[in-house]
LUMZA-603366 format. One record per residue: residue in three letters; chain; x, y, z of N, C-alpha, C in turn. Coordinates in steps of 0.05 Angstrom, whole numbers, plus 5000, padded with zeros to 4 digits. Last residue first. Layout:
BEGIN
SITE  res  chain  neast  nnorth   nup  caeast  canorth  caup  ceast  cnorth   cup
SITE  ALA      A      X       Y     Z       X        Y     Z      X       Y     Z
...
This chain:
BEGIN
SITE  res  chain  neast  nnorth   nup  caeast  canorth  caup  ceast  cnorth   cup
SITE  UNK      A   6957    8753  4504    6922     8772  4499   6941    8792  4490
SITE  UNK      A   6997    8734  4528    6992     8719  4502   6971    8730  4494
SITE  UNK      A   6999    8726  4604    7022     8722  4583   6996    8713  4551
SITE  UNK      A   6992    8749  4669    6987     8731  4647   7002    8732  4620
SITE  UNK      A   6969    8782  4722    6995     8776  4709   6989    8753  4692
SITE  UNK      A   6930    8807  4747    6922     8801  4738   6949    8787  4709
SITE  UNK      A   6947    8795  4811    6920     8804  4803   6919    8789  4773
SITE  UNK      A   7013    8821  4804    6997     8797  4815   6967    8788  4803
SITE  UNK      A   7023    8869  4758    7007     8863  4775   6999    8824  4794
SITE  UNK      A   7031    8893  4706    7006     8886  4715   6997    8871  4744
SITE  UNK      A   7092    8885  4708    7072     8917  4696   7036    8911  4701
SITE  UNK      A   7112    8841  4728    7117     8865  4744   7099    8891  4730
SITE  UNK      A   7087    8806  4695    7082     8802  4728   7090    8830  4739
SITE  UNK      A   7093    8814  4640    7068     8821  4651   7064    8816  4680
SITE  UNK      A   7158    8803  4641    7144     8844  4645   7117    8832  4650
SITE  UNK      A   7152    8759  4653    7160     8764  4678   7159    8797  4674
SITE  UNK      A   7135    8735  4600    7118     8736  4620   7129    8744  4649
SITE  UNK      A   7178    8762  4573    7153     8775  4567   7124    8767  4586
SITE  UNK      A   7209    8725  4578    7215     8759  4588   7193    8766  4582
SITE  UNK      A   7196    8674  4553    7192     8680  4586   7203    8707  4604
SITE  UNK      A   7194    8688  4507    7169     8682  4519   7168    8684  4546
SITE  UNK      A   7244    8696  4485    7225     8722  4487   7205    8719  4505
SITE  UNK      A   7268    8643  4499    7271     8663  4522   7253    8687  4514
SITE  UNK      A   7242    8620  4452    7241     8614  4488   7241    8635  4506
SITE  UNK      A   7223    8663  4408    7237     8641  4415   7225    8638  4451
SITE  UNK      A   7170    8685  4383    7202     8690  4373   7223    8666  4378
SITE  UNK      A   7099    8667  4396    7130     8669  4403   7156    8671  4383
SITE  UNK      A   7043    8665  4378    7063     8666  4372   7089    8672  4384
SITE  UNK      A   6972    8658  4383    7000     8662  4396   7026    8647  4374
SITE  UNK      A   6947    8656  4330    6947     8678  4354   6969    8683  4373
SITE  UNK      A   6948    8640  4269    6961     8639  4289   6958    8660  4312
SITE  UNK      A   6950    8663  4212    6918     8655  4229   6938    8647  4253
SITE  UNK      A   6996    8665  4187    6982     8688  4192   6943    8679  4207
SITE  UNK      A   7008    8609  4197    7023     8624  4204   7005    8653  4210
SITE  UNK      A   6999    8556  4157    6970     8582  4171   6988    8606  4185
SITE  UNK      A   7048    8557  4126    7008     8557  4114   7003    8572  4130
SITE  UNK      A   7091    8556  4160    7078     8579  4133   7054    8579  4129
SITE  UNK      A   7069    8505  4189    7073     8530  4197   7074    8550  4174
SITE  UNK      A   7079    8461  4147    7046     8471  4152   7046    8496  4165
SITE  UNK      A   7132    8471  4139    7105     8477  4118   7086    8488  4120
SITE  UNK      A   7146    8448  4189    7150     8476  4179   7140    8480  4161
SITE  UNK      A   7122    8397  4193    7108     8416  4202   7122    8445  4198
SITE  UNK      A   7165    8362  4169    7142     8376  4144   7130    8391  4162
SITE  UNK      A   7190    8326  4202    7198     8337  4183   7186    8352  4159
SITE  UNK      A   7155    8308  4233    7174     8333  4248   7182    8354  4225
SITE  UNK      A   7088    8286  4205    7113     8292  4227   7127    8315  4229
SITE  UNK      A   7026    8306  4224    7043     8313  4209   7069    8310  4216
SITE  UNK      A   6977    8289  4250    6997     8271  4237   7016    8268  4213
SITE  UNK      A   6962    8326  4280    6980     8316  4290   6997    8292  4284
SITE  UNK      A   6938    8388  4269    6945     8366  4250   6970    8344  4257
SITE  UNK      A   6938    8415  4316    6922     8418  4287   6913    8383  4280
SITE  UNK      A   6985    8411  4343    6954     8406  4355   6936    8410  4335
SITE  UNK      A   7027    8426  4302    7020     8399  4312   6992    8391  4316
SITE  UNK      A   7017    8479  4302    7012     8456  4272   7007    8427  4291
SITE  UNK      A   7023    8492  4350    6986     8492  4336   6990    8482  4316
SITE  UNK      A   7070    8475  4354    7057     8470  4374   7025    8477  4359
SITE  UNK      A   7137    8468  4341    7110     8478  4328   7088    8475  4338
SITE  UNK      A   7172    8455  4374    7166     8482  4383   7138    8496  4368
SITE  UNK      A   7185    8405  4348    7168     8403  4369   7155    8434  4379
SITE  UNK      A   7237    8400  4318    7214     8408  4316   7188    8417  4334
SITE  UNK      A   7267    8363  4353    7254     8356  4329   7225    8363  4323
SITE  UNK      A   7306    8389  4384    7283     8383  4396   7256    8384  4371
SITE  UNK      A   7347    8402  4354    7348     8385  4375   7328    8369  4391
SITE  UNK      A   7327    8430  4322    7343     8407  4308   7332    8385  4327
SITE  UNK      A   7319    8487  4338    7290     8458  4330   7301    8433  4320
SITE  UNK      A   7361    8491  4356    7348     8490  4380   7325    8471  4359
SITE  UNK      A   7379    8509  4304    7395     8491  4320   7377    8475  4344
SITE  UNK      A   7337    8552  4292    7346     8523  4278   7363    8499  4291
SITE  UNK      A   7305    8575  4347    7317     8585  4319   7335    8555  4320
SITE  UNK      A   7231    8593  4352    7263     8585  4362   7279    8590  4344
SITE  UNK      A   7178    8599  4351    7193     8595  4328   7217    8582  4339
SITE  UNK      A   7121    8568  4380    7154     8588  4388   7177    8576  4357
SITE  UNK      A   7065    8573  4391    7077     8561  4374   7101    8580  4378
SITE  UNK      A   7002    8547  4431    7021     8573  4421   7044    8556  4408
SITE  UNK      A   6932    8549  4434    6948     8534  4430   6974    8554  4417
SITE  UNK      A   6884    8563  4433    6886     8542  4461   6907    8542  4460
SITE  UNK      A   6869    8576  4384    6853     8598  4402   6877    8586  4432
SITE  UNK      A   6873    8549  4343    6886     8578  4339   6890    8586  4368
SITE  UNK      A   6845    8514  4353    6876     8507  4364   6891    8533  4358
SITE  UNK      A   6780    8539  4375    6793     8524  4363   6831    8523  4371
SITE  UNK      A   6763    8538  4450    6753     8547  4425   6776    8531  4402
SITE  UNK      A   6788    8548  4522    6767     8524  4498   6770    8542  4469
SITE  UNK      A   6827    8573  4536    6816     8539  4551   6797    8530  4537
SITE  UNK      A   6877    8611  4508    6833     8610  4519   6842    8575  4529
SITE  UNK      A   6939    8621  4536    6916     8619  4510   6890    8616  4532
SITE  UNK      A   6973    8611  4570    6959     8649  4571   6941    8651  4548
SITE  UNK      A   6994    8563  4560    7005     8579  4582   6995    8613  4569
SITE  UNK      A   7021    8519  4524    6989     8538  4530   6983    8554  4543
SITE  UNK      A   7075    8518  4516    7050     8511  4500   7020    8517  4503
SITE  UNK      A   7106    8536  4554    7094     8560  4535   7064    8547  4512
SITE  UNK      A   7126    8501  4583    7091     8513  4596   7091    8532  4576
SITE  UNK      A   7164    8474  4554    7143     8458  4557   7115    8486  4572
SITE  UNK      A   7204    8490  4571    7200     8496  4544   7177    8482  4532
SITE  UNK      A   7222    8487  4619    7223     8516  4604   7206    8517  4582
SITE  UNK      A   7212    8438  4626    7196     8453  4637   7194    8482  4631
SITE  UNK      A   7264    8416  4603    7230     8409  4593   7210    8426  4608
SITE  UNK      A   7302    8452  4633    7300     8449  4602   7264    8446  4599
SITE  UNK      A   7295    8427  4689    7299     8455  4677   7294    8458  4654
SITE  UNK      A   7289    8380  4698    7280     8392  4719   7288    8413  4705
SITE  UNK      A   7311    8347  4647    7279     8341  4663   7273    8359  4681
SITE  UNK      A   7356    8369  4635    7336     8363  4612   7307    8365  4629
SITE  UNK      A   7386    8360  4681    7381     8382  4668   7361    8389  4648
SITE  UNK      A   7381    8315  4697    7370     8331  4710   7368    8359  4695
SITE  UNK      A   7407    8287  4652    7382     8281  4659   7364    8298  4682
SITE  UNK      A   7460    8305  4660    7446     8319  4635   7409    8309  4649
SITE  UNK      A   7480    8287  4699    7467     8310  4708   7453    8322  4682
SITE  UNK      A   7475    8221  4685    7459     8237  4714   7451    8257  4713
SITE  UNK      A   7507    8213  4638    7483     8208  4638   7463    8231  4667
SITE  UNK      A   7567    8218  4654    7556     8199  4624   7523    8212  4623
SITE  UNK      A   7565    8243  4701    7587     8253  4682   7571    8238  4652
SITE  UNK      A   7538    8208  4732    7535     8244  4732   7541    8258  4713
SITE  UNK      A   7566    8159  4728    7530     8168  4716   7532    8198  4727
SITE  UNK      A   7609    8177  4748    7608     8154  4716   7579    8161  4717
SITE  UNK      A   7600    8186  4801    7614     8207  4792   7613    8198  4757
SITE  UNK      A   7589    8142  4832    7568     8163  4826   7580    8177  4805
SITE  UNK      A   7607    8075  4829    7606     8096  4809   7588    8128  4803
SITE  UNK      A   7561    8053  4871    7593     8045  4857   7615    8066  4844
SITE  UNK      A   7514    8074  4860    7532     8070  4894   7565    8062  4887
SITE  UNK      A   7505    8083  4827    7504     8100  4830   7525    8102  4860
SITE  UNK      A   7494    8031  4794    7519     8047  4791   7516    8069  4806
SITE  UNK      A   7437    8027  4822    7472     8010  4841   7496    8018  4829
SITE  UNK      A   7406    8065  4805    7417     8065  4839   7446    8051  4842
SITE  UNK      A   7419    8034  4752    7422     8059  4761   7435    8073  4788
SITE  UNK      A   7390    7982  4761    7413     7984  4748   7430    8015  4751
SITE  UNK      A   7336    8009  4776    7355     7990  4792   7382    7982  4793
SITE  UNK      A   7321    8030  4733    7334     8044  4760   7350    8026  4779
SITE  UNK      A   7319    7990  4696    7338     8006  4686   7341    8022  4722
SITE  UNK      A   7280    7964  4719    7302     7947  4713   7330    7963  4714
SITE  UNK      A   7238    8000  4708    7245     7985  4727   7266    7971  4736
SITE  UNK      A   7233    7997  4647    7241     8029  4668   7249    8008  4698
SITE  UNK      A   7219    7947  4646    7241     7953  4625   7255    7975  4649
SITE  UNK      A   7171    7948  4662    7187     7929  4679   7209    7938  4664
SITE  UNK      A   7146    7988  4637    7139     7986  4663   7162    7973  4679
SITE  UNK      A   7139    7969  4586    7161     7987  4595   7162    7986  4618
SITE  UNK      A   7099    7925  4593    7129     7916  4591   7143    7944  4591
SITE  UNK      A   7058    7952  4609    7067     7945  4633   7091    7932  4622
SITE  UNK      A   7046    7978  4567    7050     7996  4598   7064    7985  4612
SITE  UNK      A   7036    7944  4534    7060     7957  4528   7069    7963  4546
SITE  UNK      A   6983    7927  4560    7008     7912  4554   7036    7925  4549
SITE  UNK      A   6954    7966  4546    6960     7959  4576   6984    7950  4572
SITE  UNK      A   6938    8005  4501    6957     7980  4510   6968    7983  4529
SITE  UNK      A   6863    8023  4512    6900     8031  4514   6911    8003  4515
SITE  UNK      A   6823    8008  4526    6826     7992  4493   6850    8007  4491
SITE  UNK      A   6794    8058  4562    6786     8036  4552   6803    8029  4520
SITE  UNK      A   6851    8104  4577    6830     8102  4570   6827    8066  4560
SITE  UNK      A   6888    8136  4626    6890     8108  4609   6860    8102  4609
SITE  UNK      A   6872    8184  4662    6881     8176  4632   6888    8153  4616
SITE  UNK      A   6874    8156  4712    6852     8156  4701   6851    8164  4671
SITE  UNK      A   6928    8096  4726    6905     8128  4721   6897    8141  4713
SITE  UNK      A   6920    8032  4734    6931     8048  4709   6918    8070  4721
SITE  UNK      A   6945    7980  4756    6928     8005  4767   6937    8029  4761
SITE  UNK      A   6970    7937  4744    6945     7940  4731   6929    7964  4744
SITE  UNK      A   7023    7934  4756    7012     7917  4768   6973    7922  4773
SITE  UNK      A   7041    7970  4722    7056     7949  4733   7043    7932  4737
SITE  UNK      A   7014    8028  4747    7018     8014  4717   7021    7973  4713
SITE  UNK      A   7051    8034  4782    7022     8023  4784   7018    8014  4766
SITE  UNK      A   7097    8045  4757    7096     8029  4779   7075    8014  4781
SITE  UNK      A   7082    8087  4732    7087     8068  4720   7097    8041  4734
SITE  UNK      A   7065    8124  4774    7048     8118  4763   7050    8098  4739
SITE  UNK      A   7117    8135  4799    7096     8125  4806   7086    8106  4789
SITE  UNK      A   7139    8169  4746    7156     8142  4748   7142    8116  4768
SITE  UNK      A   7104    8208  4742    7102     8180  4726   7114    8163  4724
SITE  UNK      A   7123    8231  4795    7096     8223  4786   7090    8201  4768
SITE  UNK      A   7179    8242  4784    7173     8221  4801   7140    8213  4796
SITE  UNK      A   7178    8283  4735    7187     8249  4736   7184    8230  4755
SITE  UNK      A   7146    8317  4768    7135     8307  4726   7148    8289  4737
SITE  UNK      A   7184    8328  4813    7152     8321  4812   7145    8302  4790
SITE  UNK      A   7224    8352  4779    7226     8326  4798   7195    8318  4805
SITE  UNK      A   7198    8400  4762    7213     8379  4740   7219    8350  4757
SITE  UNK      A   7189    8422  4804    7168     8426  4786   7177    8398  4773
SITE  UNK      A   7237    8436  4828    7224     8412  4837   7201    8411  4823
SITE  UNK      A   7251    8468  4780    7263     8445  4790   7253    8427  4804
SITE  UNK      A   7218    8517  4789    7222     8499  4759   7237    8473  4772
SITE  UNK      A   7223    8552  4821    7206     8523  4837   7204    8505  4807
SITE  UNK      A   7244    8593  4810    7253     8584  4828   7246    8552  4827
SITE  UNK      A   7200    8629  4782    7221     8614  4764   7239    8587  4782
SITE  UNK      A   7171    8652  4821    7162     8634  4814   7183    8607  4802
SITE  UNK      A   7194    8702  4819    7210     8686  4842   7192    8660  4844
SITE  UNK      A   7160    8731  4786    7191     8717  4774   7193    8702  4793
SITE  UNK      A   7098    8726  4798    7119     8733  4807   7146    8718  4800
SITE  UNK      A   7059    8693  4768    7048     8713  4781   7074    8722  4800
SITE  UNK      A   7049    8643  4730    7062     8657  4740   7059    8687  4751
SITE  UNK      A   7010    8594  4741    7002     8617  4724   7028    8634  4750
SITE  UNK      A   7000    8529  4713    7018     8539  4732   7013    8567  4724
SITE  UNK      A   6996    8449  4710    6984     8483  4695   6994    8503  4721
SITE  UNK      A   6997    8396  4721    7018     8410  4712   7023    8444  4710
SITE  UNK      A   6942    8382  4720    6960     8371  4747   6987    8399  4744
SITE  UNK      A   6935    8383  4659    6919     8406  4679   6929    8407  4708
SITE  UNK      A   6933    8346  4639    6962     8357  4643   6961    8385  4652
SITE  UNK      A   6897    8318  4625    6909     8311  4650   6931    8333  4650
SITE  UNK      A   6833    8351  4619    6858     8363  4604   6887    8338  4629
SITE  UNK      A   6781    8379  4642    6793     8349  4652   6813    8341  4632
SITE  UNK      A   6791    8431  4645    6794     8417  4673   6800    8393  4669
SITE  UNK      A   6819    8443  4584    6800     8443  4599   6806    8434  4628
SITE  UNK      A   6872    8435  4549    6854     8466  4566   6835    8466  4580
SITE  UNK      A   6842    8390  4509    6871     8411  4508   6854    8431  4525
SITE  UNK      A   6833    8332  4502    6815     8349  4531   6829    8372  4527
SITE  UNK      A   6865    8303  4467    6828     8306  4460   6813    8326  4481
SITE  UNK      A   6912    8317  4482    6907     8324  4448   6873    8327  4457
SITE  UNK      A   6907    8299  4527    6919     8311  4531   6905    8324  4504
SITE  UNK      A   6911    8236  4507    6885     8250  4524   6887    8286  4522
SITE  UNK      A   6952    8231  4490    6935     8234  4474   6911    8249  4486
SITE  UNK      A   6989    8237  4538    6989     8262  4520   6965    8252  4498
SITE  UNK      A   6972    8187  4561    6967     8217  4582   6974    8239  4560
SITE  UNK      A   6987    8152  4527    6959     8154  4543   6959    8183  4544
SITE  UNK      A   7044    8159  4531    7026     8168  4499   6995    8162  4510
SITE  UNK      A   7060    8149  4577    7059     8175  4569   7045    8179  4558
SITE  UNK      A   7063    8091  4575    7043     8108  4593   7040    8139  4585
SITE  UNK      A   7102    8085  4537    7070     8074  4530   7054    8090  4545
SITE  UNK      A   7144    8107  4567    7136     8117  4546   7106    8108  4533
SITE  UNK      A   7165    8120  4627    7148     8097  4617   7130    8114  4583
SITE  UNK      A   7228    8144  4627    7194     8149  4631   7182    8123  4618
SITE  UNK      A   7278    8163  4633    7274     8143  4658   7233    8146  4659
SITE  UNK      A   7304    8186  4595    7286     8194  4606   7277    8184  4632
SITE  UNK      A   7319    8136  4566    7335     8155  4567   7322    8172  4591
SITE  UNK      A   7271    8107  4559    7285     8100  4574   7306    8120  4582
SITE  UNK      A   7245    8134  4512    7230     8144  4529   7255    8136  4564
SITE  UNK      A   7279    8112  4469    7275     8148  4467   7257    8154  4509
SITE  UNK      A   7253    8059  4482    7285     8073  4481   7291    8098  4489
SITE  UNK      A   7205    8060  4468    7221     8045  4491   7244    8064  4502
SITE  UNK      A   7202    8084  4420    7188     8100  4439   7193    8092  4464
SITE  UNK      A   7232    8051  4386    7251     8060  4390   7229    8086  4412
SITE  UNK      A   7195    8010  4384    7218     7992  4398   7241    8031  4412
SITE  UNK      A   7158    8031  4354    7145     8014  4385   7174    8017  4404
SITE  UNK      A   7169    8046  4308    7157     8066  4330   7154    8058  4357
SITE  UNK      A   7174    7984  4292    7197     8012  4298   7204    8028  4313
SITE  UNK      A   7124    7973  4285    7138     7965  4310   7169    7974  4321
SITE  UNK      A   7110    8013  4255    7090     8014  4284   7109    7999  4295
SITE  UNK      A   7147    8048  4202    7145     8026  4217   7125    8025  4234
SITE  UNK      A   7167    8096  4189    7143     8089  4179   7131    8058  4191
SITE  UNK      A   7176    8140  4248    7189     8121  4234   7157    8107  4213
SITE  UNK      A   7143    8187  4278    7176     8183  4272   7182    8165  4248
SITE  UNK      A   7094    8180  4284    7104     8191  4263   7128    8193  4257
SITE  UNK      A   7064    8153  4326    7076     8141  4294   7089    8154  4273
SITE  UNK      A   7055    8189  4363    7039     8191  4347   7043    8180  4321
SITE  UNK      A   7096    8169  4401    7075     8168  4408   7052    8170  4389
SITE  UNK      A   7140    8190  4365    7136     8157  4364   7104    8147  4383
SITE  UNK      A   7140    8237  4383    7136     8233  4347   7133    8212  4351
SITE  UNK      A   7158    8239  4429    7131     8242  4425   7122    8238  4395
SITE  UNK      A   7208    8220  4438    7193     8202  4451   7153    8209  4442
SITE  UNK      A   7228    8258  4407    7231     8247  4401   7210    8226  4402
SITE  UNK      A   7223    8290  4453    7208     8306  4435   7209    8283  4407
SITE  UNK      A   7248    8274  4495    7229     8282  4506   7210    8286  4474
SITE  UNK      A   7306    8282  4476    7286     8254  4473   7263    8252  4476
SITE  UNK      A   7319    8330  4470    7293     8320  4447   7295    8295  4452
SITE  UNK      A   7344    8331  4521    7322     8339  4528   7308    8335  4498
SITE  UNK      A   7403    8320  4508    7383     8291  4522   7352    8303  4524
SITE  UNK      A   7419    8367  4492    7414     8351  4475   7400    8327  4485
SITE  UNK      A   7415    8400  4537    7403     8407  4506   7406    8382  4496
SITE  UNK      A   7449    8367  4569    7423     8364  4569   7410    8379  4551
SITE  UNK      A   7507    8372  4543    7488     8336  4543   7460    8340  4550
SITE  UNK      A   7512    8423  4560    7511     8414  4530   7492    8386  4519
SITE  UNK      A   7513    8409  4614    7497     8430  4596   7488    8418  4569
SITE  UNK      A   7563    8373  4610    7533     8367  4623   7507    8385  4619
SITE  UNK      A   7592    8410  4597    7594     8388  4577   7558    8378  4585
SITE  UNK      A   7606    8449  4631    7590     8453  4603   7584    8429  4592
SITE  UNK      A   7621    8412  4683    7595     8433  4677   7590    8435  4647
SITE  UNK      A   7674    8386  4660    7647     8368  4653   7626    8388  4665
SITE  UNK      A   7703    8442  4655    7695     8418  4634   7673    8406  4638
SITE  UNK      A   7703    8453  4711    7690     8473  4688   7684    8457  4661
SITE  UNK      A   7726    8406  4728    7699     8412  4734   7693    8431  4722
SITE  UNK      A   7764    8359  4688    7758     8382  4701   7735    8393  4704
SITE  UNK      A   7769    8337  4622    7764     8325  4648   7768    8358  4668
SITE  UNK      A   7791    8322  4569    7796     8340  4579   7803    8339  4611
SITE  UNK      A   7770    8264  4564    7784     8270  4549   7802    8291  4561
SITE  UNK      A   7704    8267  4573    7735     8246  4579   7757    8248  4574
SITE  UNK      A   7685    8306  4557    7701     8318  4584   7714    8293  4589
SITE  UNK      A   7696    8297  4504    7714     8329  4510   7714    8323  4540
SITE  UNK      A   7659    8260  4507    7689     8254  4498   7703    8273  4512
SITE  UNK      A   7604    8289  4510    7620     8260  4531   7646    8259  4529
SITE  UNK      A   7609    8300  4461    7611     8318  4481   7617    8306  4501
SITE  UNK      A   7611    8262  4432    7627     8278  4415   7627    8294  4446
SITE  UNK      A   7555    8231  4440    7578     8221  4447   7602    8235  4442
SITE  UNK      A   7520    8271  4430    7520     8263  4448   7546    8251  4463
SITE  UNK      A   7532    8276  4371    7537     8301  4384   7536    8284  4419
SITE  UNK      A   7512    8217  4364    7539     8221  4355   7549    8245  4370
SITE  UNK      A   7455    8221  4371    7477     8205  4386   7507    8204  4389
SITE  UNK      A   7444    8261  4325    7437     8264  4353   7458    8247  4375
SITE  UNK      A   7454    8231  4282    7465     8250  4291   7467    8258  4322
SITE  UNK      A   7422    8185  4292    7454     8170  4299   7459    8200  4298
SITE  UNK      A   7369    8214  4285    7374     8200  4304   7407    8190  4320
SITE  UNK      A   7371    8221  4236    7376     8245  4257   7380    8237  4288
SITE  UNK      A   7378    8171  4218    7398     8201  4204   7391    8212  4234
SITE  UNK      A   7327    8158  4219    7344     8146  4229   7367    8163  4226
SITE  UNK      A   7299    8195  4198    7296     8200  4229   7311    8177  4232
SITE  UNK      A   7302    8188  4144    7312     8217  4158   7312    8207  4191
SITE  UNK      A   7289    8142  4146    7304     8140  4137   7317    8161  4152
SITE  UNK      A   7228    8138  4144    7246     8121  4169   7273    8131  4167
SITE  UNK      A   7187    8185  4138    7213     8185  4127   7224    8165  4146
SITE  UNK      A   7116    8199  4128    7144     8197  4139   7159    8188  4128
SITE  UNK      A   7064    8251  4107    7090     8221  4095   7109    8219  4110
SITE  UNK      A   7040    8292  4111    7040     8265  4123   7047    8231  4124
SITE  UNK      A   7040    8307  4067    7055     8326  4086   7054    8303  4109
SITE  UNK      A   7028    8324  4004    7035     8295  4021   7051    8306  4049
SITE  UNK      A   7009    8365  3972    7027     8368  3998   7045    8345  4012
SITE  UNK      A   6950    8355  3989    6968     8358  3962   6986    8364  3970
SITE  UNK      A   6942    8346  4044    6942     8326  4024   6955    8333  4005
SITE  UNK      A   6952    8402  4066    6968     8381  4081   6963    8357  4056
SITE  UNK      A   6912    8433  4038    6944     8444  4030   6958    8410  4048
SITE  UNK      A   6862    8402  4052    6869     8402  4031   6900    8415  4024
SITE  UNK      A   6862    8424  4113    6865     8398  4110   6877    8385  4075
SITE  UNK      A   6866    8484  4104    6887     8469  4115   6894    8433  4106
SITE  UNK      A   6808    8481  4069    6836     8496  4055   6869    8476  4074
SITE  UNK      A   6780    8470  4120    6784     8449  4099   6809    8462  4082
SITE  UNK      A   6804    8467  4181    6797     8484  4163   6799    8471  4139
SITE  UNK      A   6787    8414  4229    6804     8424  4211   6789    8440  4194
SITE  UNK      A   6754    8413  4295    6753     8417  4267   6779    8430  4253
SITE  UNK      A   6778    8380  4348    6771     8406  4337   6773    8404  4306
């Protein structure tokens, strides 16, 4: 989709597409550090009201790997490519996702936004009764078993149909065996030690993947048009600072789809710029999803939707 030239010219003078290895190594050992700081309290403390919040807490925070794993999809995390390579492994392993395979399926994702052949159209969901909210969880087990599949196949060269001609296969298939390795390693602490991966790792990972990423993941298009420009396809949730810490930014969602090689650390810029050309807009998370459970009960099954 065409950039507005004014936009494209405020992002150059601007250098707005300059990364920082530096900051995102910073935010990175932050991130790991809160990680391990909350781990502690319930080693430390211990008790099941303990490790519940703590496992809360671990999945706000295991859930920007998800958002992490996508700044390295588009190089923008680190100024490095093999940087971006080593730590989109990593960021993506947390996750238990084949991260090469991803950045297929979200580029595509960038070039088809909204349409039928959009892959993340598998995903698209039009809430039409709160008691919808329910099925977020196996919604979220689906997303990970699907591409935990489909990195399987991957594996052994039977990439789908988002892996476009002249993708690195290769990458695919060394995370492929990396994720591979790691479940295996997983299942068997699991038989040994359930209660050491539930507590370190297990339930934040369910919490991030079957609740979190899916909360905060269908506002991105969820009641825009299916075609015209990124004003039009594409929504943007302010949140508030802590929450964009965590999830590096990522809530900017039409700067991004704009201009997607703006990293984490400058798309609040570009958000002021166009800000008043913006159609959808959100407050935060939760405004977005009280506001789509009044258009189910004040409109109707029929015609319940969210963002006109």
């Amino acid at each position: 989709m065409a950039i507005p030239a004014d936009v494209r010219a405020f992002v150059s003078d601007h250098d707005l597409t300059a990364r920082n290895s530096w900051r995102a190594a910073g935010r990175t050992a932050v991130i790991g550090g809160m990680y391990a700081a909350v781990t502690a309290v319930g080693l430390l403390v211990g008790g099941a009201i303990t490790w519940t919040v703590v496992i809360v807490a671990q999945g706000f925070i295991l859930v920007g790997s998800y958002s992490a794993m996508h700044e390295t999809a588009h190089g923008t995390l680190f100024g490095s490519r093999p940087v971006n390579r080593v730590a989109s492994l990593l960021w993506g392993l947390t996750l238990l996702t084949n991260a090469s395979l991803w950045r297929s399926f979200h580029l595509e994702h960038h070039a088809r936004t909204g349409g039928d052949d959009d892959p993340e159209f598998r995903y698209k969901v039009r809430i039409v009764h709160p008691a919808q909210y329910l099925l977020v969880v196996p919604g979220g087990l689906q997303f990970v078993g699907q591409f935990w599949i489909e990195s399987l196949g991957a594996l052994f060269g039977r990439n789908p149909s988002y892996v476009r001609k002249g993708a690195d296969t290769r990458a695919m298939k060394r995370d492929a065996v990396v994720l591979l390795a790691a479940t295996v390693g997983i299942a068997a602490a699991l038989v040994t030690h359930p209660l050491a991966v539930l507590h370190l790792w297990g339930g934040a990972f369910l919490i991030a993947m079957c609740v979190l990423l899916p909360l905060t993941a269908i506002n991105e298009h969820y009641g825009c048009e299916t075609e015209g420009e990124t004003f039009d396809t594409t929504r943007t949730v302010v949140s508030n600072r802590a929450f964009r810490f965590l999830v590096w930014n990522t809530n900017y969602h039409v700067e991004h789809h704009l201009i997607a090689t703006v990293p984490y650390h400058h798309v609040h810029q570009l958000h002021a710029y166009i800000k008043p050309r913006c159609r959808f807009v959100a407050r935060s998370y939760t405004a977005f999803h009280l506001d789509v459970i009044r258009s189910c009960r004040q409109q109707g099954p029929a015609e319940a939707q969210i963002g006109h």
